[in-house]
C-alpha positions in Angstrom: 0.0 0.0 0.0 0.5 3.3 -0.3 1.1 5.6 3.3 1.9 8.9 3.9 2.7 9.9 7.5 2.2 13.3 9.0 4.0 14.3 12.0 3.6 17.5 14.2 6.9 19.2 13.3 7.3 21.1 16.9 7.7 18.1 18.9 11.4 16.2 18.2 9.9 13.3 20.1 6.8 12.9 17.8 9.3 12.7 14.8 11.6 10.4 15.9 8.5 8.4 16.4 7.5 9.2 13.1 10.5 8.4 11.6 10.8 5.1 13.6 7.2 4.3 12.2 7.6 5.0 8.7 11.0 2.7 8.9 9.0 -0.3 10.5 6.2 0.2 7.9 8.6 0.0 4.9 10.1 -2.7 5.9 6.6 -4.3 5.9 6.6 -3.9 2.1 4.5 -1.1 1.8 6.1 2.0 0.7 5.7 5.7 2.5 6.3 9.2 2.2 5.9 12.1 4.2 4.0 15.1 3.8 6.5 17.9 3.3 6.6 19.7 6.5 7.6 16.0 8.2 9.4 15.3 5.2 11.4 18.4 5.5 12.1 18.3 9.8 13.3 14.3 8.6 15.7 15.6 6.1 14.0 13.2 3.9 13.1 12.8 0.2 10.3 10.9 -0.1 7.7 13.6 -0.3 3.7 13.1 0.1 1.3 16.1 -1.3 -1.9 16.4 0.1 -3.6 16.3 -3.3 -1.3 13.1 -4.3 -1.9 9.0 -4.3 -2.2 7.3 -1.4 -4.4 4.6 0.5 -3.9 5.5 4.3 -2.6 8.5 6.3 -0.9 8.1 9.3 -1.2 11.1 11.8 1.4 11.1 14.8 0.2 14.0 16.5 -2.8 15.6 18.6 -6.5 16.9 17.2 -5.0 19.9 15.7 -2.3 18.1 13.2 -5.3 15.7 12.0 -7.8 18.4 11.2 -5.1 20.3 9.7 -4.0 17.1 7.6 -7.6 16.5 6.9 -8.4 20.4 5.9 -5.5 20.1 4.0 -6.5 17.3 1.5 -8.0 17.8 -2.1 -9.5 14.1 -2.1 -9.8 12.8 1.8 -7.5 9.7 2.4 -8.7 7.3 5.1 -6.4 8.4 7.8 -5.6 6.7 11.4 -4.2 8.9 14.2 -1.6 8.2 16.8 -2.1 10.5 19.9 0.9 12.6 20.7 -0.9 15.3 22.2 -3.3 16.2 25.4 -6.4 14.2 24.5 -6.8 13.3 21.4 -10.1 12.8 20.6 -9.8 11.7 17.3 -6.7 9.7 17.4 -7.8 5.9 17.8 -3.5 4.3 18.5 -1.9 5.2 21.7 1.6 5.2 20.5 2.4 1.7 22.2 -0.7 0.2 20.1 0.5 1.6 16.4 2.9 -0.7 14.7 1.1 -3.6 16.0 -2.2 -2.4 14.4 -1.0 -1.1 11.3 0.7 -4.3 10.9 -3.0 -6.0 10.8 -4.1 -3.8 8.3 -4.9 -5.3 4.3 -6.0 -3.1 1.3 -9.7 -3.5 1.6 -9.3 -2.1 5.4 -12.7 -0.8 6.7 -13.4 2.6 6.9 -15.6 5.1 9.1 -17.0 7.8 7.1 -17.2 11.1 9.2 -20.0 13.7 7.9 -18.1 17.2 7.7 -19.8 20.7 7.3 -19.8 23.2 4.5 -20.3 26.8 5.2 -21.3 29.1 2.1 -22.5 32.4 1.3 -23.8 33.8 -2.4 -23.6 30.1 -3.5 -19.6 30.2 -2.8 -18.5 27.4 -0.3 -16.2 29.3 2.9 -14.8 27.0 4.3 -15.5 23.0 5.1 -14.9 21.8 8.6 -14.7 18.2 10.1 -15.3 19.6 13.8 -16.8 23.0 13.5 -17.3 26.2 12.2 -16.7 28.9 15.1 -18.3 32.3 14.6 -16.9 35.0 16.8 -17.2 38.9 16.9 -14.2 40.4 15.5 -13.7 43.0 18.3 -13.7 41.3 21.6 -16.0 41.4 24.5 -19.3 42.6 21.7 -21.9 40.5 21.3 -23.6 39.4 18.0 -27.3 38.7 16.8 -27.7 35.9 15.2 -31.5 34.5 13.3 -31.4 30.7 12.3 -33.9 29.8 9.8 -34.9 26.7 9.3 -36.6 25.1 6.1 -37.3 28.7 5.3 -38.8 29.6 8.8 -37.1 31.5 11.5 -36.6 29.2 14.5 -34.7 31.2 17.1 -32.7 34.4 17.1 -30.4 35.7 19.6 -27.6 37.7 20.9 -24.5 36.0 21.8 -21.1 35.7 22.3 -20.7 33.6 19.0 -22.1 30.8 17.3 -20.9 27.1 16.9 -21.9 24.9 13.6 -20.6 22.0 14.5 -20.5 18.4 12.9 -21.2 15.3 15.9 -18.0 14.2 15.4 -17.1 18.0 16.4 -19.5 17.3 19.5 -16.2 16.1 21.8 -14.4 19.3 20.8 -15.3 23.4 21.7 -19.2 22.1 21.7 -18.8 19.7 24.8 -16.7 22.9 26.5 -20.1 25.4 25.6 -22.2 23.0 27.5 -23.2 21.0 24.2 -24.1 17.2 24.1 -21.7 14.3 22.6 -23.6 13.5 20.4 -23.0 9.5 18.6 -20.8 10.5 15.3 -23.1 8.0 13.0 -25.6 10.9 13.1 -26.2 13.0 10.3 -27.3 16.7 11.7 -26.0 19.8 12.7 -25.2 20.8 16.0 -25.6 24.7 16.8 -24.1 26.0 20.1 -24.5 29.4 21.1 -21.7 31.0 23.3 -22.2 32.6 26.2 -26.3 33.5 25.2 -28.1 36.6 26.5 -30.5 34.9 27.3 -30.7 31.6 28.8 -33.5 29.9 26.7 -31.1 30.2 23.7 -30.1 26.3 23.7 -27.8 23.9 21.8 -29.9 22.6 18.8 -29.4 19.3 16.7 -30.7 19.7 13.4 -30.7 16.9 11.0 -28.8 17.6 7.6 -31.3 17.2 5.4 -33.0 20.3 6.1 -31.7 23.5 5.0 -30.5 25.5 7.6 -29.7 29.4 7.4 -27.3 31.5 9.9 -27.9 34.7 9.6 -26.1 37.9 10.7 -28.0 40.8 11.9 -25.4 42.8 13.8 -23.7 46.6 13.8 -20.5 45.0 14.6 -18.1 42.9 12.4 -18.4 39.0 12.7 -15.0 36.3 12.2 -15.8 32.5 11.2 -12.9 30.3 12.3 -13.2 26.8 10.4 -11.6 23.9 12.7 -9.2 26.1 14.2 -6.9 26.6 11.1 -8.6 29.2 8.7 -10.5 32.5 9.3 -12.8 34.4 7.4 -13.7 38.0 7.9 -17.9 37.8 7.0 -18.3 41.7 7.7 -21.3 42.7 9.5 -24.4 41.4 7.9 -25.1 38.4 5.6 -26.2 35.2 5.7 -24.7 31.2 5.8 -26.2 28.2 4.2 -25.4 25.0 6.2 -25.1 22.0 4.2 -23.3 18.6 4.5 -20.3 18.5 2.5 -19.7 16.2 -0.8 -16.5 14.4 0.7 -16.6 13.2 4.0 -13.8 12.5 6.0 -12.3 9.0 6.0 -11.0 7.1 9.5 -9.8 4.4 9.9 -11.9 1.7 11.7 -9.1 0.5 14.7 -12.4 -1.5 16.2 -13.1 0.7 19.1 -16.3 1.6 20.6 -17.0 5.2 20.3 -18.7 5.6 24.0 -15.8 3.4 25.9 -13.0 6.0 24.0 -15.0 9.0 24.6 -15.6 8.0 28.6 -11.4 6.7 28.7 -10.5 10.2 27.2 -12.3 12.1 29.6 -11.3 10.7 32.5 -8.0 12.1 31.3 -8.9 15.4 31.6 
């Protein structure tokens, strides 16, 4: 097979693990490159693009290096986390686990799709996120006014702090930390968090994603939308965002572990 690995670059010991990975996977027969950030802290010239070939990813690293590898891709690659950082939410292989697993795995592997969000405005798609789409005021401590509209029908509007679209599997991440639910990430919907509400009958809502849902921004102040913590938008001070499922999902890896038993192991960690 083809694997690329990806390895946070600001922690040596996450490379030389990456580097001792990559080395143990060749020698299986299989035959890996690095993306070029790795590929350049390795002094090495076996160089993976995100828009080239490959059947698996390999992510040493925390949250932020797979959503970044994920945000990254043109076509999504079925990628497998190891965790190197805090949590880890989405990293399935404790470090101690990965060579063993990867060593089970056979082209054919199954696969977890993972629904991801698309943000767009005047037709033109902002920004896709696999966790969540955070929109903030762009001048801090200000509020903003937000109206969602659903199926073509206002459902709530309120002032707030800022607004969370977030996908379930985006449900462990900022949306559990604004008092939203986990929600199971074999759910199709969107999850809408307000932050820090006016008032408090302005609740979390889980909206399934085949209805269209409309953000929109009433507000004399300008509003920021940050898109899984790695890209920001200025959206000015009035407009609107359509919510709709993305075309690609993202693509994990299925290491055989039960969703509820990780979620309650990583919080305990906490």
């Amino acid at each position: 097979m083809k694997i690329a690995l990806v390895s946070r670059v600001d922690d040596p010991g996450a490379l030389s693990f990456a580097r001792t990975l990559g080395d143990a996977t060749a020698a299986l027969g299989h035959r890996v490159s690095f993306e070029p950030a790795t590929a350049h802290a390795l002094h090495s010239d076996s160089v993976w693009r995100f828009d080239g070939d490959a059947d698996l990813a390999i992510v040493v690293g925390g949250d932020g290096t797979i959503l970044h590898t994920i945000q990254q891709m043109r076509h999504q690659v079925p990628v497998i986390g190891v965790n190197w950082g805090e949590v880890g939410f989405l990293a399935d292989l404790e470090p101690g686990e990965a060579q063993s697993f990867i060593e089970t795995l056979e082209p054919g592997f199954a696969t977890e799709p993972r629904m991801r969000v698309a943000l767009r405005s005047g037709g033109k798609v902002l920004g896709e996120a696999l966790n969540e789409a955070l929109i903030v005021t762009s001048r801090p401590a200000k509020m903003l006014r937000f109206v969602i509209v659903v199926d073509g029908i206002e459902a709530e509007s309120f002032r707030a702090d800022g607004l969370l679209v977030s996908t379930p599997t985006g449900s462990t991440a900022y949306a559990m930390s604004a008092g939203g639910p986990i929600v199971d990430p074999r759910i199709q919907g969107f999850l809408l968090v307000p932050l820090a509400p006016y008032m408090l009958s302005s609740r979390p809502h889980l909206i399934s994603n085949d209805r269209k849902v409309e953000i929109c921004l009433e507000s004399a102040k300008p509003a920021t939308m940050v898109i899984d913590g790695q890209k920001t938008i200025d959206l000015g001070m009035e407009g609107s965002l359509v919510v709709t499922q993305a075309e690609e999902p993202a693509l994990f890896v299925d290491a055989r572990k039960n969703f509820f038993k990780k979620v309650d192991h990583k919080l305990r960690r906490l």
